[in-house]
C-alpha positions as a Markdown table, in Angstrom:
| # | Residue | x | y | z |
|---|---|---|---|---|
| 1 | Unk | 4.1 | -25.4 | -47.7 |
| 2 | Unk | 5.7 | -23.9 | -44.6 |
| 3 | Unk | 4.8 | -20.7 | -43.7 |
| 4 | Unk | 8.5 | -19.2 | -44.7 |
| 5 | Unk | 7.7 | -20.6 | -48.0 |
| 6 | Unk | 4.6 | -18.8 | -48.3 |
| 7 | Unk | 6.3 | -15.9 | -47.8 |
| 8 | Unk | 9.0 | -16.4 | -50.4 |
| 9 | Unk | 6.1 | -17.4 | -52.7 |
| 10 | Unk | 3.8 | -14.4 | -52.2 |
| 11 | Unk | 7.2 | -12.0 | -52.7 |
| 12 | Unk | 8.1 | -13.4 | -55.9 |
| 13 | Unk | 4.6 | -12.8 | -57.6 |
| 14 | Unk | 4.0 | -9.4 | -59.4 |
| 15 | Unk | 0.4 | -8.9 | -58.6 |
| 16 | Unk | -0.1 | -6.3 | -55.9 |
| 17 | Unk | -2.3 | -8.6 | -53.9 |
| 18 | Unk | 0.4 | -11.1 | -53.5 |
| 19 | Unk | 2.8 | -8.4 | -52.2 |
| 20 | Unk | 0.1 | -7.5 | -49.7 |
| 21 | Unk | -0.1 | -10.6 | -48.6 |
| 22 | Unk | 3.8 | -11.1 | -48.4 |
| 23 | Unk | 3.5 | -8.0 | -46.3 |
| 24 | Unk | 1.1 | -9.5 | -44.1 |
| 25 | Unk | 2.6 | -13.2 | -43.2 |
| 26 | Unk | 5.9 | -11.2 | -42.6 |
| 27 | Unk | 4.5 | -9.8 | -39.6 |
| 28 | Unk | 2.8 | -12.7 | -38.8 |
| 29 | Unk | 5.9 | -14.1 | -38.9 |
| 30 | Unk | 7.9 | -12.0 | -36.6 |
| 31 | Unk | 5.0 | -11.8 | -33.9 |
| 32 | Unk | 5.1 | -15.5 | -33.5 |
| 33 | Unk | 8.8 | -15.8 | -33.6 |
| 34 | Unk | 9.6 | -13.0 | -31.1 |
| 35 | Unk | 8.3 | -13.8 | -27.5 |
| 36 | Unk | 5.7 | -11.2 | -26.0 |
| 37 | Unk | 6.9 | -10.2 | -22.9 |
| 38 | Unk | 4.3 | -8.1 | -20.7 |
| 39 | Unk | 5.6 | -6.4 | -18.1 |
| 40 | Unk | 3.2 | -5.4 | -14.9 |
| 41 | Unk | 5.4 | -1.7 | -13.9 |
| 42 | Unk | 5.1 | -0.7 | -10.4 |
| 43 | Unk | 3.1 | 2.0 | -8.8 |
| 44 | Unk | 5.5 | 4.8 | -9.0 |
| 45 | Unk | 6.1 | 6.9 | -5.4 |
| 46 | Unk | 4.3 | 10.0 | -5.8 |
| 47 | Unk | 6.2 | 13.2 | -4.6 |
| 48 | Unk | 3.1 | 14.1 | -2.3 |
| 49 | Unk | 0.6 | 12.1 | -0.1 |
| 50 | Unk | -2.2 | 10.0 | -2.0 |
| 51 | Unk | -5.7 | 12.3 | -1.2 |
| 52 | Unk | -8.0 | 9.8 | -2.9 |
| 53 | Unk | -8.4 | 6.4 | -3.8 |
| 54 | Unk | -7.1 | 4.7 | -0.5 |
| 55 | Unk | -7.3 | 1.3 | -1.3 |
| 56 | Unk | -5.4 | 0.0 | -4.2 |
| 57 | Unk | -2.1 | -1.1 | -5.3 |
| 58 | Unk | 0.8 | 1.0 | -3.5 |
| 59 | Unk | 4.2 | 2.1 | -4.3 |
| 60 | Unk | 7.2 | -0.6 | -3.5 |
| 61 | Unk | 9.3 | 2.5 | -1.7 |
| 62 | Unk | 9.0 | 5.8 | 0.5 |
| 63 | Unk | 11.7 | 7.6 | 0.4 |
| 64 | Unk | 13.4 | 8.4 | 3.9 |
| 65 | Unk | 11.9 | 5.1 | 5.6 |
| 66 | Unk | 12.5 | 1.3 | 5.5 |
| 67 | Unk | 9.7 | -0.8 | 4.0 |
| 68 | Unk | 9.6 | -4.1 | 5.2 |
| 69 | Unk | 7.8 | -7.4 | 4.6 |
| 70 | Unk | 6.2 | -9.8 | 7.3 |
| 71 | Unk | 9.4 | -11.4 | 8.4 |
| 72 | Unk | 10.9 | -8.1 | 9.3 |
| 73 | Unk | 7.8 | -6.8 | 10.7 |
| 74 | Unk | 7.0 | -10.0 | 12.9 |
| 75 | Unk | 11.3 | -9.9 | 14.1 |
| 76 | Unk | 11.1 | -5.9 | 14.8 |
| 77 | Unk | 7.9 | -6.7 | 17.0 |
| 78 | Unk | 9.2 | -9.5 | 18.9 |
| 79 | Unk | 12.7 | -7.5 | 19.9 |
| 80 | Unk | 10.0 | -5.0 | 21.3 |
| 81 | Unk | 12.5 | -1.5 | 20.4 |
| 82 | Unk | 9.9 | -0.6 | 17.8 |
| 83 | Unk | 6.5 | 1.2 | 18.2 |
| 84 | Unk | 4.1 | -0.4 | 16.2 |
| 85 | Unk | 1.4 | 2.2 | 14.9 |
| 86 | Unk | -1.8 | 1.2 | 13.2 |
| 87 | Unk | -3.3 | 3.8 | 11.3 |
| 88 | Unk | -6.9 | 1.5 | 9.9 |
| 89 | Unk | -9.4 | 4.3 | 9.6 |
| 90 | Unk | -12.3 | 4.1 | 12.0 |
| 91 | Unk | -16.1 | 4.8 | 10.9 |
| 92 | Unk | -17.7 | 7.9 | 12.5 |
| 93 | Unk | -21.2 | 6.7 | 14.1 |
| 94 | Unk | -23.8 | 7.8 | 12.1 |
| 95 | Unk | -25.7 | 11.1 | 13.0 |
| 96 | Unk | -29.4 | 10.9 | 13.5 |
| 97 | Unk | -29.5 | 7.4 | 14.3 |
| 98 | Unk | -33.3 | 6.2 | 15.2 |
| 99 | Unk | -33.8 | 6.8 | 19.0 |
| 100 | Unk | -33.1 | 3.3 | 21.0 |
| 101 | Unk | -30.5 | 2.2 | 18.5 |
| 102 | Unk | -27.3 | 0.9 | 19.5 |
| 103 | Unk | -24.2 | 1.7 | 18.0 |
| 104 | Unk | -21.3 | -0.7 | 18.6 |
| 105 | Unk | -17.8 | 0.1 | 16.8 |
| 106 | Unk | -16.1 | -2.7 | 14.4 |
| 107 | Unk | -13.7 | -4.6 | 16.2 |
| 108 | Unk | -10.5 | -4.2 | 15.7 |
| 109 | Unk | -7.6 | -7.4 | 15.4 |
| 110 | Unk | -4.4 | -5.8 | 15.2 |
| 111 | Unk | -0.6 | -6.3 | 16.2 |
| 112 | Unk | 0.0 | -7.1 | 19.5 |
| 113 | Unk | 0.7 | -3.8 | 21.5 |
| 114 | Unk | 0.0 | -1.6 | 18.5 |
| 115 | Unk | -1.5 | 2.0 | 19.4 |
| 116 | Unk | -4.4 | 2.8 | 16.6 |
| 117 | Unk | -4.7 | 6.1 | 15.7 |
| 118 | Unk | -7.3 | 5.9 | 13.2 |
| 119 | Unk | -7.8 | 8.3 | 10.2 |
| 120 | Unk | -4.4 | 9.8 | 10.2 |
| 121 | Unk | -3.4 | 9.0 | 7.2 |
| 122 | Unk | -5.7 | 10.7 | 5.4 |
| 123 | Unk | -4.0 | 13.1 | 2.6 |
| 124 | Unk | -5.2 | 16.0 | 4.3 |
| 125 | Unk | -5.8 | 16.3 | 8.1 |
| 126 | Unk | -7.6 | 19.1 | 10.0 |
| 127 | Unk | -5.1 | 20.7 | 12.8 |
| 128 | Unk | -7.3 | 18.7 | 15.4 |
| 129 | Unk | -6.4 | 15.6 | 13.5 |
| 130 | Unk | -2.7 | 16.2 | 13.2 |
| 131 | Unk | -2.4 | 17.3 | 16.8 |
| 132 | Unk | -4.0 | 14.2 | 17.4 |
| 133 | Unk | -1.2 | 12.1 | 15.5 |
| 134 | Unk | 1.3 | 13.8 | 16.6 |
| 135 | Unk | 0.4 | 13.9 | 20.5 |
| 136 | Unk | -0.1 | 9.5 | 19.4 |
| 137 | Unk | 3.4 | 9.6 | 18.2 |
| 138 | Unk | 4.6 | 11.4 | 21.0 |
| 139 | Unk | 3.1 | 8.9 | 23.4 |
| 140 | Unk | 4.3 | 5.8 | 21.5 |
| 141 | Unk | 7.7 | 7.1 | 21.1 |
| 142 | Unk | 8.0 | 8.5 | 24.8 |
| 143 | Unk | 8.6 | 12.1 | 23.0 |
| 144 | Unk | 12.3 | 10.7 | 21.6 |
| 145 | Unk | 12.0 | 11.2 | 17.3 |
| 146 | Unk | 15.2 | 8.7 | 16.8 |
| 147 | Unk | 12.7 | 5.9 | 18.5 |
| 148 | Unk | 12.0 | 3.0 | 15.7 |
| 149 | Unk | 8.5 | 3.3 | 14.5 |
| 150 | Unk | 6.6 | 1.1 | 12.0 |
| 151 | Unk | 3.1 | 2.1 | 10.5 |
| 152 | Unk | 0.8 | -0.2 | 9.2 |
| 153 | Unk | -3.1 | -0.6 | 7.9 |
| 154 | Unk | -4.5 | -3.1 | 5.3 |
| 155 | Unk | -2.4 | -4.7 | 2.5 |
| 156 | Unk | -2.4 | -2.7 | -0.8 |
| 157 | Unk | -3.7 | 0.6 | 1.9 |
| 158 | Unk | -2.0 | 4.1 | 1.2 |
| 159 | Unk | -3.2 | 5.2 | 4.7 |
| 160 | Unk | -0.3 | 3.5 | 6.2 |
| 161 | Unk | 2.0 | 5.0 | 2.9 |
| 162 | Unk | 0.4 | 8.8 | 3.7 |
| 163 | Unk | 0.9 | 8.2 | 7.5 |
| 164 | Unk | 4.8 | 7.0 | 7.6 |
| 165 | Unk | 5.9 | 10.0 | 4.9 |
| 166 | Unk | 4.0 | 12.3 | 7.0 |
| 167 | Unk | 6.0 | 10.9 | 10.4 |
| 168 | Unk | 9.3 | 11.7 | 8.2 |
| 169 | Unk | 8.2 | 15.5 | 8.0 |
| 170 | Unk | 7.6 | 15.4 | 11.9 |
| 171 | Unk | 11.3 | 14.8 | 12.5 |
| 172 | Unk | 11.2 | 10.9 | 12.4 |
| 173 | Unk | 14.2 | 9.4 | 11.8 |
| 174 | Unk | 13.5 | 5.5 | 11.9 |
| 175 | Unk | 10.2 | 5.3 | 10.1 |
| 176 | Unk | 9.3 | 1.6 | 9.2 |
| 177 | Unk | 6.5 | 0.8 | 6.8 |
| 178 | Unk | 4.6 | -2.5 | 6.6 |
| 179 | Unk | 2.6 | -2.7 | 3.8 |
| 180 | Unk | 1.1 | -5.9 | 3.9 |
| 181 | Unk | -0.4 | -4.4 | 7.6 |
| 182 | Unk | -2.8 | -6.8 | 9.5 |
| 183 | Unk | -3.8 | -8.5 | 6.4 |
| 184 | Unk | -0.3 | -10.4 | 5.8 |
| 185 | Unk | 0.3 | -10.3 | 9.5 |
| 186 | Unk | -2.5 | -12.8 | 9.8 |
| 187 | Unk | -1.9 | -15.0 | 6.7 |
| 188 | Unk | 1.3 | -15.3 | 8.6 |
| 189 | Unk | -0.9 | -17.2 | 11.4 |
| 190 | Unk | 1.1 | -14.0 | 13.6 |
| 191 | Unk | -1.6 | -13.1 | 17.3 |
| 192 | Unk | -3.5 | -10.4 | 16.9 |
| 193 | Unk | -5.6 | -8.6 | 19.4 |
| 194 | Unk | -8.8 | -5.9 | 20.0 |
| 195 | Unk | -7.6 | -2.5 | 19.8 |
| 196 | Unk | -9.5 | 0.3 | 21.0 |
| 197 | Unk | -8.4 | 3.7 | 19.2 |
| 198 | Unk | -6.5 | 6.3 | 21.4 |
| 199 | Unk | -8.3 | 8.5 | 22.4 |
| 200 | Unk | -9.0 | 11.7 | 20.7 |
| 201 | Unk | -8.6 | 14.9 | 22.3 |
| 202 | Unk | -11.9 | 16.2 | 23.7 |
């Protein structure tokens, strides 16, 4: 008996159990005959900059600035009219370090001509810190806000997110965001090269 059948059958009889199970093989019914379709939303854009959590899936926009993928990213580099700005935090060297130790800073493999200016794009900077980004930007940008300029970090990164809304705020007017970063620039087989971060004031 095909299930439809069963259904009919179980209808028909007066006992309350058989209703039940009527009940029961309807839904079955319409859950195998209707297609599940799960859908995997976005991250929406939050209104403000992302203070936790740095590394994780990230919004598909940013309001105010152009987000592009590798193609565009590896084009805008190669006509050379965009500053390229990598924003990869940089770990502090540890305090109190045993006496004869040597400290000796990641490497860093980055875009071509990039200037890093590591841990701005924390949610919250200290005034050092944002006088710091903004002194980068200036240099990068030769002081003129209408120049292109493209921030970038790791793939699936809000530092590079937090860094290109805050550059909008600063009076920015072509902001480019890259959110694949380093990470799809070199699945892309694109060069890369050591950076050393700019240096910080003091």
């Amino acid at each position: 008996m095909r299930q439809s059948e069963e259904v009919a059958y179980a209808a028909r009889s007066g006992s309350a159990a058989r209703r039940a199970l009527a009940a029961f093989l309807t839904v079955v019914v319409a859950v195998i005959a209707v297609p599940q379709v799960v859908r995997a939303d976005g991250v929406a854009e939050p209104p403000n900059y992302r203070e936790e959590e740095y590394r994780g899936p990230v919004p598909e926009t940013l309001k105010g600035a152009v987000v592009v993928g590798t193609p565009e990213a590896v084009r805008l580099w190669k006509e050379g009219k965009t500053a390229f700005i990598d924003v990869l935090p940089q770990a502090p060297k540890p305090e109190n370090l045993p006496k004869g130790t040597i400290w000796r800073d990641k490497p860093r493999h980055s875009i071509p001509g990039a200037i890093w200016l590591p841990n701005v794009g924390y949610g919250r900077l200290a005034p050092v810190t944002e006088t710091y980004f903004k002194t980068g930007l200036a240099k990068a940008t030769e002081g003129n806000p209408d120049h292109p300029v493209l921030f970038f970090c790791l793939d699936e990164c809000w530092m590079s997110w937090n860094a290109a809304k805050r550059a909008l705020t600063y009076g920015y007017t072509h902001v480019y965001w890259y959110p694949e970063g380093t990470d799809g620039w070199t699945f892309d087989d694109q060069p890369v090269e050591d950076l050393k971060p700019e240096a910080f004031p003091g």
